[in-house]
C-alpha positions in Angstrom: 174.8 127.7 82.7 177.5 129.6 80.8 177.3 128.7 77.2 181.0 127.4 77.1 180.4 124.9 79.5 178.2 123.3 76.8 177.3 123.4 73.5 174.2 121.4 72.7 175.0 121.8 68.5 178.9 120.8 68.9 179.9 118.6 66.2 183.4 119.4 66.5 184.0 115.5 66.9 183.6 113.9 62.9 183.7 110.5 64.0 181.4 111.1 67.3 179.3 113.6 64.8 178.6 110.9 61.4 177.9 108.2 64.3 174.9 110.3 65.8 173.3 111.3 62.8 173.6 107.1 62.0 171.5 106.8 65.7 169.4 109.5 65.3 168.2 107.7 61.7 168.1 104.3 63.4 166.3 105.5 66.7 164.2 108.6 66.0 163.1 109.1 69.2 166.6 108.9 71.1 167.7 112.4 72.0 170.8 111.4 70.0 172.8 114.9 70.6 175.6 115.8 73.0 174.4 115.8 76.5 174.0 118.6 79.1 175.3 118.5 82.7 172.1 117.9 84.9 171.7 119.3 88.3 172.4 122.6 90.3 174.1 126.2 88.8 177.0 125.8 91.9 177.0 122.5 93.0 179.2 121.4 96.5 179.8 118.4 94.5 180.2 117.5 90.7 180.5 114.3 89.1 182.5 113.4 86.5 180.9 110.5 84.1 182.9 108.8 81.2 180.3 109.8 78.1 176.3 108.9 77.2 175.3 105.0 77.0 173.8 104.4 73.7 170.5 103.2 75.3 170.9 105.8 78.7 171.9 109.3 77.8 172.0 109.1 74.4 168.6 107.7 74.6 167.0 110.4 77.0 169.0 113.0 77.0 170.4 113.4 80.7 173.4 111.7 82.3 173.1 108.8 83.4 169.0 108.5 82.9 167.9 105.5 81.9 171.6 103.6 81.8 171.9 100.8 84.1 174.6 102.4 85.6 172.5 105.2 86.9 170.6 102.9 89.0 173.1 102.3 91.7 174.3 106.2 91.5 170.9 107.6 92.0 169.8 105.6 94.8 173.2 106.6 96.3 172.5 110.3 95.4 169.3 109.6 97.5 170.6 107.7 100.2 173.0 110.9 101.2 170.5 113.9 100.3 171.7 114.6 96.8 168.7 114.1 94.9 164.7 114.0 96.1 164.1 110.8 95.0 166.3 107.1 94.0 164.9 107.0 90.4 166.2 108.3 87.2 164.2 107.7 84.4 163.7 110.4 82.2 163.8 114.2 82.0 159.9 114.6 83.0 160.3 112.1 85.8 160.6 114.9 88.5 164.3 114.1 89.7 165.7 117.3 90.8 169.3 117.1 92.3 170.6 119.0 95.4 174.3 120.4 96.4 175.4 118.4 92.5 175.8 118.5 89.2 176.6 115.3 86.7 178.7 116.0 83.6 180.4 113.4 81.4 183.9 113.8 80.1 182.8 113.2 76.6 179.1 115.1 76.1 178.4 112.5 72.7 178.0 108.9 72.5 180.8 107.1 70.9 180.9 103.7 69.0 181.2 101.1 71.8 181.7 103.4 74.5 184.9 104.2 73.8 185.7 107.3 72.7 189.2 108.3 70.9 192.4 110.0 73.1 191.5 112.7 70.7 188.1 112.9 71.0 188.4 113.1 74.9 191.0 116.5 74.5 188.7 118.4 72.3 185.7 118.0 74.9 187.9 118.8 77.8 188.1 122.6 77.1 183.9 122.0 78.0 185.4 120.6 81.3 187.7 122.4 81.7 185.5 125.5 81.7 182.7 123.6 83.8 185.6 123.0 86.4 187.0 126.5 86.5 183.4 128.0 87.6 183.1 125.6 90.9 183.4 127.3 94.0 186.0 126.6 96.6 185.7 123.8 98.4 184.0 121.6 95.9 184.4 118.1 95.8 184.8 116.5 92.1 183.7 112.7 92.1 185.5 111.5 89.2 183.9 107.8 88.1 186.8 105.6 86.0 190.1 106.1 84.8 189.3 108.1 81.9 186.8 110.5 83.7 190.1 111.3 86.3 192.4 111.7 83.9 190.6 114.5 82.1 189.7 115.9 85.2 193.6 116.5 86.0 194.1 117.3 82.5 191.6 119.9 82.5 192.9 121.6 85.9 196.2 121.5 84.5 197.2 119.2 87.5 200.0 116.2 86.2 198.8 112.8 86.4 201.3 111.0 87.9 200.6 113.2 90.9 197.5 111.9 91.7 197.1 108.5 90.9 193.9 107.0 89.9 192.5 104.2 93.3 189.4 104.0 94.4 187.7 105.7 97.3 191.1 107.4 97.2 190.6 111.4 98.0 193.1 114.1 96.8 193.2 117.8 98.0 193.7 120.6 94.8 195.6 123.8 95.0 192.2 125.4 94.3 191.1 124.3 97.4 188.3 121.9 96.2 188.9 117.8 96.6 189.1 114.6 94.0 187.3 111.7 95.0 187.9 108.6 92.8 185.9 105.5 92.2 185.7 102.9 90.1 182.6 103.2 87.0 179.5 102.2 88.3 179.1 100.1 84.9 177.4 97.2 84.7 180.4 95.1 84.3 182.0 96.5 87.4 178.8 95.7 89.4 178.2 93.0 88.0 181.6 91.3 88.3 181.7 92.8 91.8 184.5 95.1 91.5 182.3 97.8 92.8 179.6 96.9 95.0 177.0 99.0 96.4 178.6 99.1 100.3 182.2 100.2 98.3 180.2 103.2 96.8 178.4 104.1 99.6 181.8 104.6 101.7 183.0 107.0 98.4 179.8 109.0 99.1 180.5 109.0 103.0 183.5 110.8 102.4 181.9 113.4 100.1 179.6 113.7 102.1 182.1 114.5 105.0 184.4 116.8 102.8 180.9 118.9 102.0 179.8 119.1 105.4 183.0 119.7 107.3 183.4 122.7 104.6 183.4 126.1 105.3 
C-alpha cells in the first residue's frame, strides 16, 4: 500500500492526537493509533467508513473489527463473496477480504464520534490519494453523509451534484460508481432506519456494477 495512502504515526490532528494519547493511558491494550484500510491492494469495491469506534477500531486496530456496526457489514460482505467468513473480531481472527478494501474518512478516533469539519479535510488528502489509485470501474460504497461528502470532496466532484440517498448509485467521470447508504450504526439499526434486507439490496447492486464490469 503506497505510504501516502496512510500514515500509521500521523498526528497532524492536535485535538484527535492529545485525545489518543488520553486512550492509549486509559486502555493500554487498545491499538489506540490511526487506523489502516483492511483488505485487498486493488479492490473492485472500497468502502468508505465514517472514523474508528472507541471500543471497535480504536480498540483492535482494523475497521470496523469488533464495533457493533461491523456485525451487520461483515455478514453482508459474506453473504455476497467479499470476505471468507461473517465474523470480524480481531486482526488474528483469519478474516481475509476479497474484490474490497474498508477505509474510514477519518483514520483516528475522535471524542464522541464526531470528528471536526477541519479534522475531516486534513485526512482527506489520505483519501484522496487512496481514491486516485482505484482502477476503473470501481465501485466506492460510501456509508453516511459525512463518509459521501469526503468522498466527492476528495475526487474533486461538487456536492450538490450528487446528492447523498440511500441505495442511491451515481456514475463518476473516472469511470468507477458511488453507491450510498445509510451508516450501519447501531442507532440506525437499531431504530430501523437501516435494516438488514435495505443493506442487502445496496450490496445487490455492487454486486451487479462489479460483475457486469469489464
Amino acid at each position: 500500500m503506497p505510504a501516502e495512502i496512510f500514515n500509521a504515526d500521523c498526528s497532524q490532528c492536535n485535538r484527535l492526537a492529545r485525545f489518543l494519547a488520553q486512550v492509549r493511558k486509559d486502555y493500554p491494550d487498545y491499538h489506540a493509533r490511526p487506523v489502516a484500510p483492511f483488505g485487498v491492494d486493488k479492490p473492485r469495491l472500497l468502502i468508505v467508513g465514517l472514523a474508528p469506534g472507541m471500543h471497535g477500531a480504536n480498540a483492535t486496530g482494523r475497521p470496523f473489527t469488533g464495533d457493533y456496526a461491523g456485525i451487520l457489514l461483515y455478514e453482508t460482505l459474506f453473504k455476497f463473496g467479499f470476505s471468507n467468513q461473517p465474523e470480524a473480531t480481531s486482526r488474528r481472527d483469519g478474516l481475509k477480504l476479497k474484490q474490497c478494501r474498508i477505509t474510514n474518512a477519518v483514520k483516528c478516533l475522535p471524542p464522541e464520534n464526531k470528528p471536526t469539519t477541519a479534522e475531516v479535510n486534513t485526512c482527506n488528502a489520505y483519501l484522496a490519494q487512496e481514491l486516485a489509485a482505484l482502477g476503473k470501474g470501481t465501485v466506492i460504497l460510501a456509508l453516511g453523509g459525512i463518509a459521501h461528502k469526503s468522498v466527492l470532496k476528495a475526487l474533486g466532484l461538487k456536492q450538490g451534484d450528487y446528492p447523498f440517498a440511500h441505495n442511491s448509485v451515481y456514475p463518476l467521470p473516472n469511470g468507477n460508481h458511488l453507491v450510498c447508504s445509510y451508516h450501519c450504526s447501531r442507532y440506525n439499526t437499531q431504530t430501523k432506519r437501516l435494516t438488514t434486507p435495505m443493506f442487502h439490496k445496496v450490496f445487490k447492486n455492487i454486486r451487479k456494477l462489479i460483475d457486469t464490469s469489464p
